[in-house]
C-alpha positions as CSV (number, residue, x, y, z in Angstrom):
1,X,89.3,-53.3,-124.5
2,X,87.2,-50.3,-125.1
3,X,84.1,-49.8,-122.9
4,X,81.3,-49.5,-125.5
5,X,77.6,-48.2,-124.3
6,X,76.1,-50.2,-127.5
7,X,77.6,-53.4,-126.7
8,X,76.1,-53.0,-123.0
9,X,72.6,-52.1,-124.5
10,X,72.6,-55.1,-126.5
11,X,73.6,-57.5,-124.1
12,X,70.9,-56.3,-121.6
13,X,68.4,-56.2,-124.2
14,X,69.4,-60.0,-125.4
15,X,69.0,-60.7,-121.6
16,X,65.5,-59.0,-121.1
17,X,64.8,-61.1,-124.3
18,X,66.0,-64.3,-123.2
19,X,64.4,-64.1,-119.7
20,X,61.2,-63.2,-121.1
21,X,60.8,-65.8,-123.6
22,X,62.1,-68.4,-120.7
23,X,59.6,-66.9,-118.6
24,X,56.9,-67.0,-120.9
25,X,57.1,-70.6,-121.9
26,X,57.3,-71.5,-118.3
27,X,53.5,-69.9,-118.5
28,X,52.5,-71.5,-121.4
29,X,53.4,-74.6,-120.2
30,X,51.7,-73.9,-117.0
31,X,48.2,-72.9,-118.7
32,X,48.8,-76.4,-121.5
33,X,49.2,-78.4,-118.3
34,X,45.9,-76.6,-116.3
35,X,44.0,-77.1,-118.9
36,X,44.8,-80.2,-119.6
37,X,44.0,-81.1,-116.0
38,X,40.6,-79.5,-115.8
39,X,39.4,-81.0,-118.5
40,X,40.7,-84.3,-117.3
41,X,38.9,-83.5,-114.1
42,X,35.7,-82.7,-115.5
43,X,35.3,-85.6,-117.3
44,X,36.6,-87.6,-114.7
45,X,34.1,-86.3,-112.7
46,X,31.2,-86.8,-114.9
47,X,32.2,-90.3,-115.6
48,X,32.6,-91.0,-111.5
49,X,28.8,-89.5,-111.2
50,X,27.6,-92.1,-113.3
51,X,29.1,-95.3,-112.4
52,X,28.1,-94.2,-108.7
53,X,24.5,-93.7,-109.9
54,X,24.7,-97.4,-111.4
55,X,25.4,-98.6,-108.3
56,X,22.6,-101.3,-106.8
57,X,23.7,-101.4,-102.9
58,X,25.7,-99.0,-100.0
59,X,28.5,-101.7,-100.0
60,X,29.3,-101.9,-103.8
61,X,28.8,-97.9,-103.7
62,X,31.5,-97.7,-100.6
63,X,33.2,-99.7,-102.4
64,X,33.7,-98.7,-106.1
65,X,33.9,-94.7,-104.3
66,X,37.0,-96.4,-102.6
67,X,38.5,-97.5,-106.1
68,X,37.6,-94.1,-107.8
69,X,39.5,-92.0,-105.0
70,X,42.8,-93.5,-105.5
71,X,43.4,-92.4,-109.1
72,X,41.6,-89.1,-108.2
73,X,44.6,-88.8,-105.7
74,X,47.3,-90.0,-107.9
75,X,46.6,-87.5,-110.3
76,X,46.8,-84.4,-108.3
77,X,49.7,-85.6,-107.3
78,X,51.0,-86.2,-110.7
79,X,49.9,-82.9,-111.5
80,X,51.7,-80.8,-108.4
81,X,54.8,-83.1,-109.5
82,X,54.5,-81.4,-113.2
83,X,53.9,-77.8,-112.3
84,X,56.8,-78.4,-109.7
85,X,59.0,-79.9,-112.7
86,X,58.0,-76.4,-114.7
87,X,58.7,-73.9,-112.1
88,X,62.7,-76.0,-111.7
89,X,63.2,-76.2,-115.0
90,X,62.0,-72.2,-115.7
91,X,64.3,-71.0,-112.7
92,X,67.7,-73.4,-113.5
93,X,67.3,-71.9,-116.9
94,X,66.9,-67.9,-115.8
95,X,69.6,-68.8,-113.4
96,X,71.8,-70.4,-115.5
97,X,71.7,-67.0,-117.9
98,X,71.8,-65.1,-114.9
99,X,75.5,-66.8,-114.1
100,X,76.6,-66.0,-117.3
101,X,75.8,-62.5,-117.9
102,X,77.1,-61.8,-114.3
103,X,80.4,-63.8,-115.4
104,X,80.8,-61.5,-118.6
105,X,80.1,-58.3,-116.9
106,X,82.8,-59.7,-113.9
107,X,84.8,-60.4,-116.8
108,X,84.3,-56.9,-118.2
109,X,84.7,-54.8,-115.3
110,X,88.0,-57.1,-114.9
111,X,89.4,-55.8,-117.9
112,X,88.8,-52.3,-117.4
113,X,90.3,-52.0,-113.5
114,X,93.3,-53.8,-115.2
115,X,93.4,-51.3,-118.1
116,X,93.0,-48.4,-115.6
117,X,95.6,-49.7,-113.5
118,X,98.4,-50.2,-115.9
119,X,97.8,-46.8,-116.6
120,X,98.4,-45.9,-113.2
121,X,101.4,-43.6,-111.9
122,X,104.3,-45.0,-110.6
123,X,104.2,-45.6,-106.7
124,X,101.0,-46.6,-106.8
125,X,101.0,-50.3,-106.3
126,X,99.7,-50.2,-102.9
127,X,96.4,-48.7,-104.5
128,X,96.7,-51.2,-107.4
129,X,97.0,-54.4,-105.0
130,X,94.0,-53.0,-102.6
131,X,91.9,-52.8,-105.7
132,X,92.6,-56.0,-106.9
133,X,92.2,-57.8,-103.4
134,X,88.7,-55.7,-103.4
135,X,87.5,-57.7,-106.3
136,X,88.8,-60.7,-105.8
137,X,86.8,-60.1,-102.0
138,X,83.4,-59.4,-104.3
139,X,83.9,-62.5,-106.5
140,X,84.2,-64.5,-103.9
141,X,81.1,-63.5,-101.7
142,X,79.0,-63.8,-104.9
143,X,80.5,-66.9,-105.7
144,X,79.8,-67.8,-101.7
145,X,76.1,-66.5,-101.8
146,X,75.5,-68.3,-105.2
147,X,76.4,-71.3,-103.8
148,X,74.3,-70.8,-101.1
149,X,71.2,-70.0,-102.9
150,X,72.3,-73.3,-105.2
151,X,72.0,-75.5,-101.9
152,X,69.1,-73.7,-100.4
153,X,67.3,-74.7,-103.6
154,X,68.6,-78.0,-103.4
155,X,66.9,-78.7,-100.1
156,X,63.6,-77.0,-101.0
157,X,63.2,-79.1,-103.7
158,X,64.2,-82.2,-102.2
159,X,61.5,-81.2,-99.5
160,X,59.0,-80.9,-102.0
161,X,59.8,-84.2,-103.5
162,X,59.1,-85.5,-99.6
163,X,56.5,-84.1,-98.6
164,X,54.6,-85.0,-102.0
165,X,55.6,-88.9,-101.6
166,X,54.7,-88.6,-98.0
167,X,51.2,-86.9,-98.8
168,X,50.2,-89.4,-101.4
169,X,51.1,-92.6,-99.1
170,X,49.3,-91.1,-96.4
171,X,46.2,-90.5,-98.9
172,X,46.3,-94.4,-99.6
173,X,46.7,-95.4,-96.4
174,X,43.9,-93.3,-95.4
175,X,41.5,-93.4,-97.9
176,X,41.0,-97.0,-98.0
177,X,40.5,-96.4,-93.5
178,X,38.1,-93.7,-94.2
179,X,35.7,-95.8,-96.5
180,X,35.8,-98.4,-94.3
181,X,35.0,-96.9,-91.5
182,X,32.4,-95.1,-93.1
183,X,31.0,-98.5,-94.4
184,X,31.2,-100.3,-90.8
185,X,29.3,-97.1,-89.5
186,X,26.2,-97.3,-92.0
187,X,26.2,-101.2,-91.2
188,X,25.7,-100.3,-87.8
189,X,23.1,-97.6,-88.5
C-alpha cells in the first residue's frame, strides 16, 4: 500500500461533506419542527382566548382553563421529545461516520507501520514488537474511551426520557390542584 496525499484529501473532504449535510438537516429539521410549533401555538392561543371570552361564570371559566392547560402541556412536551429525537438521531449519525473514518485511517496507519517494519534491519524485532504493542495500547484506549462516551450518552438520554415523563405527570397532577385551589379561593372571596 502506497500512502497517497490525494486519497487522504478526498476522504477528509467526503467527511467535511458528509458531516455537513448530516448537520444541516439536523437544522432544517429543527427550524420545520419550530415553526411548526409556533404556529400551532399561536393559533392555539387565539382559539383558547376566545372560548375563555365565551365563558358565562368563574366556575365554567376555571374550569374549561383546566381542560385547555393539559393539551397546552402535552404538546410542549411532545415537542422537547422531537427536538430531543433530532439532536440523537444527528449525533448517532456524525458518530457513526466518525467510527468509520477513524477505523479506515487505524486501518491505514496499520498498513504502513507494517510495511515500514518489514522493511526493517535485521535485529530489530525488539523495536518491531514495542511498536506493535504501542498500537495495539492506542486502539484499545480509543476503543475504551468510545465505549465510554457510548454509555455516558446512553444515560443522558435515558435521563432525559425521565425527567420529561416525570415533568409531564407532575404538570397533570398539579395543574388540575392549582385550578382548584384557585377556584375554592374565589368561592371564598
Amino acid at each position: 500500500m502506497n500512502f497517497k496525499p490525494q486519497e487522504l484529501a478526498n476522504a477528509g473532504i467526503g467527511s467535511v461533506s458528509l458531516l455537513a449535510n448530516v448537520t444541516f438537516d439536523g437544522f432544517e429539521r429543527l427550524a420545520a419542527l419550530n415553526l411548526s410549533a409556533g404556529r400551532s401555538f399561536f393559533e392555539a392561543c387565539f382559539a383558547n382566548v376566545n372560548t375563555l371570552l365565551g365563558t358565562k361564570d368563574v366556575k365554567s371559566f376555571v374550569d374549561l382553563q383546566q381542560k385547555l392547560a393539559t393539551p397546552a402541556i402535552d404538546k410542549g412536551m411532545e415537542y422537547s421529545r422531537n427536538v430531543f429525537a433530532i439532536a440523537t438521531e444527528t449525533k448517532d449519525k456524525i458518530a457513526k461516520e466518525v467510527e468509520s473514518r477513524v477505523a479506515a485511517a487505524n486501518a491505514n496507519v496499520a498498513d504502513l507501520v507494517d510495511q515500514a517494519l518489514a522493511a526493517a534491519p535485521a535485529g530489530s524485532d525488539v523495536a518491531v514488537e514495542a511498536v506493535k504493542s504501542a498500537m495495539k495500547t492506542a486502539n484499545e484506549a480509543f476503543e475504551g474511551l468510545n465505549k465510554a462516551a457510548r454509555q455516558a450518552a446512553d444515560v443522558t438520554e435515558a435521563s432525559v426520557v425521565a425527567a420529561t415523563e416525570a415533568a409531564l405527570n407532575a404538570a397533570n397532577v398539579v395543574a388540575p390542584k392549582a385550578v382548584a385551589t384557585k377556584a375554592a379561593g374565589k368561592k371564598v372571596a
